[in-house]
DSSP file (Angstrom, degrees, kcal/mol; ACC not computed):
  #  RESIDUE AA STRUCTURE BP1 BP2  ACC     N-H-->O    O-->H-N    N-H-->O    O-->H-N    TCO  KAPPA ALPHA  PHI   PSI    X-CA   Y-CA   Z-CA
    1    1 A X    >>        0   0    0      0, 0.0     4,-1.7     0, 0.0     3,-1.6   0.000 360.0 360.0 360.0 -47.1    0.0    0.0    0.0
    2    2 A X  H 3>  +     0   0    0      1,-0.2     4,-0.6     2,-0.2     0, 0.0   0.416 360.0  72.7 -85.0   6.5    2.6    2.3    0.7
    3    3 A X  H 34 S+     0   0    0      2,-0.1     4,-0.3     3,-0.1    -1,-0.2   0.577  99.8  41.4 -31.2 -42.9    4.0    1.3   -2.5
    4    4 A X  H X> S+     0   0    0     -3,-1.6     3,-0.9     2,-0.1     4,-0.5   0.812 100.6  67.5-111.8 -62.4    1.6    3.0   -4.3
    5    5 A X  H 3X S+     0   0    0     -4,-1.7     4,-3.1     1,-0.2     3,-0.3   0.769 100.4  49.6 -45.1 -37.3    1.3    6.2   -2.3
    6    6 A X  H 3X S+     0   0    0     -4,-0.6     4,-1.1     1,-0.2    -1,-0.2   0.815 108.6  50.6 -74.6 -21.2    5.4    7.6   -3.3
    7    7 A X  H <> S+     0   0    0     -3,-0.9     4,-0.6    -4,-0.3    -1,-0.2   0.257 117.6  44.1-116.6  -2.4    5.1    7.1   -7.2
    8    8 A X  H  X S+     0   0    0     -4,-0.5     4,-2.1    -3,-0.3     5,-0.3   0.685 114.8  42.3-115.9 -55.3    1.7    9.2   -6.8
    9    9 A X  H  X S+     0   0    0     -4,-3.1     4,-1.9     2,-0.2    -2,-0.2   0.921 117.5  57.4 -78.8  -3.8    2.8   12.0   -4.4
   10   10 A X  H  X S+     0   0    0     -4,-1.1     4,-3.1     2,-0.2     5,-0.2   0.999 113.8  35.7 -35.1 -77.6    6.1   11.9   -6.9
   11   11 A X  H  X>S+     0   0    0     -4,-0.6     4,-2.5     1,-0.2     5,-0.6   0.860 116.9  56.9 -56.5 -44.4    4.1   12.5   -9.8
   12   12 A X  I  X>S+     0   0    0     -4,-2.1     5,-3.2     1,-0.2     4,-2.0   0.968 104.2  43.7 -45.2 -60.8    2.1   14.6   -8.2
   13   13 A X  I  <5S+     0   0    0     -4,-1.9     5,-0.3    -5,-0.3    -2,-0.2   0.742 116.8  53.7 -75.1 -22.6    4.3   17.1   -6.9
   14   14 A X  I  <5S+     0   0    0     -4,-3.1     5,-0.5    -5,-0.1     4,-0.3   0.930 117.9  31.2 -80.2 -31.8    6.1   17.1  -10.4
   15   15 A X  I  <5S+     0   0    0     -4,-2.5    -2,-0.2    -5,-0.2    -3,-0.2   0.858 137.5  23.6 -70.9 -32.0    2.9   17.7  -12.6
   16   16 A X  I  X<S+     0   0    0     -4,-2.0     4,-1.7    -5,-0.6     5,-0.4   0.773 125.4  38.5-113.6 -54.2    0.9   19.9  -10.0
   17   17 A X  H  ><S+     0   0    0     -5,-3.2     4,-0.8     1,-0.2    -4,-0.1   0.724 107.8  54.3 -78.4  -9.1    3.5   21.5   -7.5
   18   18 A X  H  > S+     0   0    0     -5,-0.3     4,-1.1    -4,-0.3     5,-0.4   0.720 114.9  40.5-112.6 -49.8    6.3   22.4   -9.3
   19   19 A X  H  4 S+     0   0    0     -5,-0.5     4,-0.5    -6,-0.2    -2,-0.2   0.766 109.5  59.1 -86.6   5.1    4.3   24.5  -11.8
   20   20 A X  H  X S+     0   0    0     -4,-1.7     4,-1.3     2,-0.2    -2,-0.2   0.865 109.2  44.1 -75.7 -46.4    2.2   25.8   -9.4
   21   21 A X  H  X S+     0   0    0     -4,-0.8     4,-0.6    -5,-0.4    -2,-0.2   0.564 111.6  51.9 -76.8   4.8    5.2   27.2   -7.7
   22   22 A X  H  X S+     0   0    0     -4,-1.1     4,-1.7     2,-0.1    -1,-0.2   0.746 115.4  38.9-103.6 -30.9    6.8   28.5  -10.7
   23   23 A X  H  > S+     0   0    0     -4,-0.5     4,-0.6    -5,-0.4    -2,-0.2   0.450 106.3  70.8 -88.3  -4.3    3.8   30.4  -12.0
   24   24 A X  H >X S+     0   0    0     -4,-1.3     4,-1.3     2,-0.1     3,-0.8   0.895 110.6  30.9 -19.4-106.4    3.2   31.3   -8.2
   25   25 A X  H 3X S+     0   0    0     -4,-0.6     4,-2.0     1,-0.3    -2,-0.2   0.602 109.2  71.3 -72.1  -8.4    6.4   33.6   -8.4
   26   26 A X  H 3X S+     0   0    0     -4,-1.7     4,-1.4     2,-0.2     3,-0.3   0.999 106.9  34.4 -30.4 -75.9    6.0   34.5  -12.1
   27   27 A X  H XX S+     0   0    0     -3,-0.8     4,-2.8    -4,-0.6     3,-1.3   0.912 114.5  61.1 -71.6 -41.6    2.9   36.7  -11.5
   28   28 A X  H 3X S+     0   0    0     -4,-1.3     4,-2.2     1,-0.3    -1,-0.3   0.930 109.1  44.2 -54.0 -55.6    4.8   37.6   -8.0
   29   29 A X  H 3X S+     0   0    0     -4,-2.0     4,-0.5    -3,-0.3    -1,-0.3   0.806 112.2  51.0 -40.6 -43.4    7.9   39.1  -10.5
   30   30 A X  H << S+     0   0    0     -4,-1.4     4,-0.5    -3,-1.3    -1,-0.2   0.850 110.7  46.8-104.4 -44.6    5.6   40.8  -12.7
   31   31 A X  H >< S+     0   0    0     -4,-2.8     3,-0.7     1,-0.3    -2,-0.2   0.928 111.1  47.6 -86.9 -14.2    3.6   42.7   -9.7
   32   32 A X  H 3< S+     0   0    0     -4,-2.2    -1,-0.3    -5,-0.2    -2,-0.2   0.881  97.6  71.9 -58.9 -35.2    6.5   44.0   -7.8
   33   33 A X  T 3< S+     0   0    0     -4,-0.5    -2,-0.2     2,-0.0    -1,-0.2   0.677  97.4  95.7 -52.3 -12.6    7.8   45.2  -11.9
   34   34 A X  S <  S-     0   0    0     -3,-0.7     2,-0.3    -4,-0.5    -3,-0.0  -0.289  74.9-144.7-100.7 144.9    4.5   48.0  -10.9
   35   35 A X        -     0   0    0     -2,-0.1     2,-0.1     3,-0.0    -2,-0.0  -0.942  27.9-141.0-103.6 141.1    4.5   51.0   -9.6
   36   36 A X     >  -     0   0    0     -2,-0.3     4,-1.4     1,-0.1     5,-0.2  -0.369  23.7-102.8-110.2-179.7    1.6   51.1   -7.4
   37   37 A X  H  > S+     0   0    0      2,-0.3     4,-1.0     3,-0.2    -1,-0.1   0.683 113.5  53.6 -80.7 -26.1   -0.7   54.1   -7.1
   38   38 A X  H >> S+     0   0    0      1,-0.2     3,-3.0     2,-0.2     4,-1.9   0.926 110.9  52.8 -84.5 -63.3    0.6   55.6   -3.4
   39   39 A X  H 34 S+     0   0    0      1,-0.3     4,-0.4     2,-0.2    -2,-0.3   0.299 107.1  45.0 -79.0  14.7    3.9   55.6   -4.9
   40   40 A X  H 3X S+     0   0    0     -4,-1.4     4,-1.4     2,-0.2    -1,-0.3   0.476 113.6  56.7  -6.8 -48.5    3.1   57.5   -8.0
   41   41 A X  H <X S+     0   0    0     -3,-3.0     4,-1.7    -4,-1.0    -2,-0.2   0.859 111.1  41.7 -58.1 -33.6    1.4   59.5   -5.6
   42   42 A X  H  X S+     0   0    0     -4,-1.9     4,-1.5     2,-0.2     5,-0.3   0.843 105.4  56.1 -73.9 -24.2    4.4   60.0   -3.8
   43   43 A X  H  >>S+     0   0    0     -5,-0.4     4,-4.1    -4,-0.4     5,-0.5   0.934 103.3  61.3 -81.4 -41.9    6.8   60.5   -6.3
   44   44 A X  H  X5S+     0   0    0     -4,-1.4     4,-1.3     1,-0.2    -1,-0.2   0.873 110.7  42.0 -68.2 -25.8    4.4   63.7   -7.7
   45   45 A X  H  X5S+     0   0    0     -4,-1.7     4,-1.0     2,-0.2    -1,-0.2   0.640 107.8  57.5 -93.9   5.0    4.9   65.3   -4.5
   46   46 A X  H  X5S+     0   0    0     -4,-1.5     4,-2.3    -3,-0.4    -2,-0.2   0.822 113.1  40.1 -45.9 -63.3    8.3   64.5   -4.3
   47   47 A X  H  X5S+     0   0    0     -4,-4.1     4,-1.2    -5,-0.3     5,-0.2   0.846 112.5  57.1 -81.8 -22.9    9.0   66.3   -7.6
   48   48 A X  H  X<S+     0   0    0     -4,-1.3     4,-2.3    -5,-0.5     5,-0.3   0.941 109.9  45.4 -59.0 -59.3    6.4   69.3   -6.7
   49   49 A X  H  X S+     0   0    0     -4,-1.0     4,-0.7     2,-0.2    -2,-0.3   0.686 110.9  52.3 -68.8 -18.2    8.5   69.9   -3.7
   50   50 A X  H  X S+     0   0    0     -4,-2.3     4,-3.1     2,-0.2     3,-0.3   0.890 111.0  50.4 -34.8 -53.7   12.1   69.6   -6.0
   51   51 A X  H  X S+     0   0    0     -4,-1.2     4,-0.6     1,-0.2    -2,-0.2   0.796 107.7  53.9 -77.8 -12.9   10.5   72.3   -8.4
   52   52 A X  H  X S+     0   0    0     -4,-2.3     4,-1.8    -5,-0.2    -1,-0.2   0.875 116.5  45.8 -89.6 -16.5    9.6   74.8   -5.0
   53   53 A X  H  X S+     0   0    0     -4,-0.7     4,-0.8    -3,-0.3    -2,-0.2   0.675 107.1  45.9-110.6   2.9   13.1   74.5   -4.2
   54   54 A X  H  X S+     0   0    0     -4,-3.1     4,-1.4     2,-0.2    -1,-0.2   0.531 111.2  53.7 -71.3  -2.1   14.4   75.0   -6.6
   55   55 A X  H  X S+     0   0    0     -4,-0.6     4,-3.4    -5,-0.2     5,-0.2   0.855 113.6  50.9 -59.7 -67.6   12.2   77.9   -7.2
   56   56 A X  H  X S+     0   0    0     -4,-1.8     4,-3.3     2,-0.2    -3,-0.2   0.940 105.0  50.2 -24.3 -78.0   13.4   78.8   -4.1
   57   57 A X  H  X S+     0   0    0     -4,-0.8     4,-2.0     2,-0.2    -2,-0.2   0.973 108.2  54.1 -43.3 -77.7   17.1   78.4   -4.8
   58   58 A X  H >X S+     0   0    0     -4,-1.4     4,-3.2     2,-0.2     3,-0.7   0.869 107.1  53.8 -30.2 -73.4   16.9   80.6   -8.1
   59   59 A X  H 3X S+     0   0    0     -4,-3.4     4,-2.1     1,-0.3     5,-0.2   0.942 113.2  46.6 -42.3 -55.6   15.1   83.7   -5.7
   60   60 A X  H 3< S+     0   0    0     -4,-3.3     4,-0.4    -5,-0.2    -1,-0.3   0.831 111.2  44.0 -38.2 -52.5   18.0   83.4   -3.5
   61   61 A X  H XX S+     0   0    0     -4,-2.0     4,-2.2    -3,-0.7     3,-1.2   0.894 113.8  55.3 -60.7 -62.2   20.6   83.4   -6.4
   62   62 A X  H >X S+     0   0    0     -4,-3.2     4,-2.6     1,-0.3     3,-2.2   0.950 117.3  37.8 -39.6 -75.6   18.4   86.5   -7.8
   63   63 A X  H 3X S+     0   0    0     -4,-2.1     4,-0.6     2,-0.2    -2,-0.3   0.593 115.0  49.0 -46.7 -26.8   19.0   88.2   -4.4
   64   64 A X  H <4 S+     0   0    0     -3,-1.2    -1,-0.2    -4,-0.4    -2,-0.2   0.554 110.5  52.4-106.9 -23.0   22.3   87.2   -3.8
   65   65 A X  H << S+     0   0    0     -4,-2.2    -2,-0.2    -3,-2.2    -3,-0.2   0.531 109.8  54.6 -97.6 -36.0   23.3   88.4   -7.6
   66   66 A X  H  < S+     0   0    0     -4,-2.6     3,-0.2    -5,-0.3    -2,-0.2   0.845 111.1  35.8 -70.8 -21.8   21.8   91.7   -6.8
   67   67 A X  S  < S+     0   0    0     -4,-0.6     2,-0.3     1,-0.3    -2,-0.1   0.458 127.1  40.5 -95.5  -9.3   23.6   92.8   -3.6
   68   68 A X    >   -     0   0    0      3,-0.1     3,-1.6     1,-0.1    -1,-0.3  -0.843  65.0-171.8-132.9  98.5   27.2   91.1   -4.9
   69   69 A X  T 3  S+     0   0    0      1,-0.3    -1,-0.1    -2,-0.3    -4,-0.1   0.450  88.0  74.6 -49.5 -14.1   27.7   91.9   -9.0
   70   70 A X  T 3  S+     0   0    0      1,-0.1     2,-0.6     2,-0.0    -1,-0.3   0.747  75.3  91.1 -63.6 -22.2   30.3   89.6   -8.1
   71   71 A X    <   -     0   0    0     -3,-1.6     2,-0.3    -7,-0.1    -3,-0.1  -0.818  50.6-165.5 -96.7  91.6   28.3   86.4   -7.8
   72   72 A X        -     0   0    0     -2,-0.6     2,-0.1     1,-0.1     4,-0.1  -0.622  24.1-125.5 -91.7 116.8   27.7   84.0  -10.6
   73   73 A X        -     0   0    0     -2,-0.3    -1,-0.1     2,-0.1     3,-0.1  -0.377  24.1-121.1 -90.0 150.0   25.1   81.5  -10.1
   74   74 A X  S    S+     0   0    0      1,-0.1     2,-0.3    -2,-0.1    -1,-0.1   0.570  94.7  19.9 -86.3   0.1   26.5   78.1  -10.7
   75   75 A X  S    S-     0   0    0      0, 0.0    -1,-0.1     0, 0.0    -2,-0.1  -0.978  97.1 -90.7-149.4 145.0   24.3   77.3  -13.3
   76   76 A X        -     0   0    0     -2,-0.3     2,-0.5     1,-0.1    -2,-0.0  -0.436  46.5-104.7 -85.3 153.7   22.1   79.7  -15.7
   77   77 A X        -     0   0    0      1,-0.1    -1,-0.1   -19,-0.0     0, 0.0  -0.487  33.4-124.3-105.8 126.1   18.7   80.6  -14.7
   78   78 A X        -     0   0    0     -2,-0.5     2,-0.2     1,-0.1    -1,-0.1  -0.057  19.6-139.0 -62.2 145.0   15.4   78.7  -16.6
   79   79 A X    >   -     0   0    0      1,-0.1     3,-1.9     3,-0.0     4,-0.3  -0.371  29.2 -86.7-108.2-173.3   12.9   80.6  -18.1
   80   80 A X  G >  S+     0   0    0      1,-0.3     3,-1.9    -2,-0.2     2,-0.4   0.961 121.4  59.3 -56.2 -54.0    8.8   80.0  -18.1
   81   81 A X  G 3  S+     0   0    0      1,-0.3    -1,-0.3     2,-0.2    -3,-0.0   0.290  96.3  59.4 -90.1  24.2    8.7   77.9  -20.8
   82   82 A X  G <  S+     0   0    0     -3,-1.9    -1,-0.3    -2,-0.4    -2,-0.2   0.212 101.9  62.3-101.0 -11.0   11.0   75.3  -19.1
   83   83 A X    <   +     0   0    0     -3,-1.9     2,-1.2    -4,-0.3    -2,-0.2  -0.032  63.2 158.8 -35.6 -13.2    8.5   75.1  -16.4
   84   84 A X    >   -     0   0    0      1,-0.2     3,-0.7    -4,-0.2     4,-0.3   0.131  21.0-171.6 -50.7  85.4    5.5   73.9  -18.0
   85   85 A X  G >  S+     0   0    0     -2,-1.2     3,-1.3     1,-0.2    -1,-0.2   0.703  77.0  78.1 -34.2 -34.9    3.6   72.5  -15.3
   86   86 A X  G 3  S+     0   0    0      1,-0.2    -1,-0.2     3,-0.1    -2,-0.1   0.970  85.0  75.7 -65.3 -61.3    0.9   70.9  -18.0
   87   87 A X  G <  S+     0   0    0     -3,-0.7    -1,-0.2     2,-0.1    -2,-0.1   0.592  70.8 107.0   5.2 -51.5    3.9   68.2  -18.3
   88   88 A X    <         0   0    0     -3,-1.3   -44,-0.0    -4,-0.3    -3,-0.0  -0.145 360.0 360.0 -64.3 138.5    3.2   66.3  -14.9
   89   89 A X              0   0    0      0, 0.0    -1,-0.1     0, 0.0   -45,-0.1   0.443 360.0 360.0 -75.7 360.0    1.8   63.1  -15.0
């Protein structure tokens, strides 16, 4: 009787368990590959708050280039249409 019972959970566990568990952590691979919806949320208020400080940065620079004619901002300063806000996902 217990003959009969290893050649069955053998076959068993090679036809049924072993491609359940490979197609198991297939779809697992593919939904971590996602970006999910909070971080997408997060990542657009990441990159609003980059663009207020650098916004930020730039007023300084403005201010900092008016009281010292000396001062050279370490990069040159972006205009409106280099802004375009309609852009953002």
């Amino acid at each position: 009787m217990e003959e009969i019972f290893i050649p069955i959970i053998a076959i068993g566990s090679i036809f049924i368990g072993l491609p359940w568990l490979v197609f198991h952590y297939v779809t697992k691979w593919k939904q971590i590959g996602t970006i999910t919806g909070e971080d997408e949320k997060l990542l657009d208020e990441l990159h609003y708050v980059a663009r207020q400080l650098e916004e930020r940065l730039i007023t300084v620079e403005r201010i900092i280039a008016a009281d010292n004619p000396d001062f050279r901002p370490l990069r040159p300063e972006r205009t409106e249409a280099e802004y375009d806000v309609s852009r953002r996902n």
